[in-house]
N, C-alpha and C positions, 0 to 999 in steps of 0.2 A: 480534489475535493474530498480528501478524509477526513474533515471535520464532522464529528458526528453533528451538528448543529447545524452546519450548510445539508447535510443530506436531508434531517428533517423539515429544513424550509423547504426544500426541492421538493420533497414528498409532499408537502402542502399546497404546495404550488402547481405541481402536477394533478392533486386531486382536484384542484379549481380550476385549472386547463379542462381536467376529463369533462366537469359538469359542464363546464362554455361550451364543448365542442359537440355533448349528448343535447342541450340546447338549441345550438343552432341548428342540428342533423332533425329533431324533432319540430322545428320552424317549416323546416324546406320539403317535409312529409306531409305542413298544412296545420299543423296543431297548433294554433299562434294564440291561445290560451294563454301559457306562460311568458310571452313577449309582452301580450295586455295588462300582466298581472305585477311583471318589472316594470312597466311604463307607472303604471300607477303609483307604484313606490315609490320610484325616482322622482316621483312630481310633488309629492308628500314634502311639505317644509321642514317637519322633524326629521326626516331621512334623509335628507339632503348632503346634514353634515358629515352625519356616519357613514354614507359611501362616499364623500369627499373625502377623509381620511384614510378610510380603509385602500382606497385608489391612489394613496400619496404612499402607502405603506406598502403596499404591495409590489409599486414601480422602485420603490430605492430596496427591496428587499432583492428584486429581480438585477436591479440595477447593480447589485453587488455582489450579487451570484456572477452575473456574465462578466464585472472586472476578476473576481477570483479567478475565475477558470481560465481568463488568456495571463497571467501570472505563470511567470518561468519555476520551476517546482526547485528547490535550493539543492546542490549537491549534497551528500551525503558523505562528508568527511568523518572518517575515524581516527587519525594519527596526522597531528602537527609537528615536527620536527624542525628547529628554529636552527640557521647555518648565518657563518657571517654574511653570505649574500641574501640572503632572506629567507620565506618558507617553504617549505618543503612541506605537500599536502597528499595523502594519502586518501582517495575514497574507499566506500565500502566497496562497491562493484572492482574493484581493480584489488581490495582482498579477499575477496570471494573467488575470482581466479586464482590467485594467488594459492587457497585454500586448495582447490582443484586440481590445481597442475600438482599439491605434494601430493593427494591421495591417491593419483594415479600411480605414486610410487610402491606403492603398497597392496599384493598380492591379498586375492579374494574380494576385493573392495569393486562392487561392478557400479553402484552410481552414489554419489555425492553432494546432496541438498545443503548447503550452508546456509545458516539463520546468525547474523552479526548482531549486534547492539552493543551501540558504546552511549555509555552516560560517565560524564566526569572523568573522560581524559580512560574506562578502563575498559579493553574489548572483552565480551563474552561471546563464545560462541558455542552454536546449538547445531551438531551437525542430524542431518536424514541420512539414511545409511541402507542400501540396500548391500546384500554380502555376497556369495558365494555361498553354496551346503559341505559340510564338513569341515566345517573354518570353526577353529576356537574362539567363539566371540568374544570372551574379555579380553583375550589374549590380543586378537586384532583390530579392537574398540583401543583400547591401551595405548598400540601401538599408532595408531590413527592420531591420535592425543599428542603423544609425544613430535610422530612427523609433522605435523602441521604447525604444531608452537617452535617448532627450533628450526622449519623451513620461513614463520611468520619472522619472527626476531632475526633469524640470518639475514634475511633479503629485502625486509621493512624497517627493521628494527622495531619493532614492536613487542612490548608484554600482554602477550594474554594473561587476562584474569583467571578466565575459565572455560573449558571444551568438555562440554554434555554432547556423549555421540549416543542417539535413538535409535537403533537397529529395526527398521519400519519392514524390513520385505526379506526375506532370504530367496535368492534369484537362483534357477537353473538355466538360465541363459550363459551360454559358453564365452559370450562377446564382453567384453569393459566395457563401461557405458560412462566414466568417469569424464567429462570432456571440460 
């Protein structure tokens, strides 16, 4: 449910849950005021139609929130490579390790956040980068760069477009943390 517009029904729909349920909690403490004061609107021939509707809109609003959510969420393909036997499909999670298994090749480098997106057939990638202290960071942001694209195209075949590495944390932790 990342749709920004399934979450704002949700939130609307939860704020009408909250008031149902401060409702009936206020009912069963004896205040039944507000039950007398619904009853009477509901009896009201002009109001009729409009909680008729809002009650038809409200169930297929719900009704299409709970079919979204048991929907299987689509793989996340980055690289199709077409063979005489047929396709050969690359996800992101399987180059996101991919990504990880090279940076462990590389000295100072203690952990490895990859961020992929591919629009139109071309991978970008954003790496997090935690380092080691007294490491030359262009020097082994660079190099980070280079291993990752020519470990990507080796063993995927794949071209990167582009590798933006973020150097977020400088670690005095003695341990790799690349996994």
């Amino acid at each position: 449910m990342t749709n920004p517009g399934d979450k704002i029904l949700m939130g609307i729909l939860s704020l009408g849950y909250l008031a149902f349920s401060v409702l009936l909690f206020i009912t069963a403490l004896g205040w039944t005021n507000p039950i007398l004061n619904i009853h009477d609107y509901l009896l009201n021939p002009t109001t009729k139609w409009l909680v008729g509707s809002t009650g038809v809109l409200v169930f297929f609003i719900s009704l299409s929130i709970v079919i979204r959510s048991f929907r299987s969420k689509r793989e996340r393909v980055s690289a199709v490579h077409d063979t005489s036997l047929g396709q050969i499909r690359i996800s992101l999670p399987a180059l996101e390790n991919l990504i990880l298994r090279s940076a462990k090749k590389i000295e100072g480098i203690r952990e490895v956040k990859p961020i992929l997106r591919n629009s139109q057939g071309n991978l970008a990638i954003k790496l997090r980068v935690q380092i080691a202290p007294d490491i030359k960071i262009p020097e082994v942001s660079e190099e980070l760069q280079k291993v990752v694209k020519d470990y990507l195209k080796r063993t995927a075949g794949i071209n990167v477009q582009e590798i933006k590495v973020l150097v977020n944390k400088v670690s005095w932790d003695t341990k790799s943390r690349v996994e």
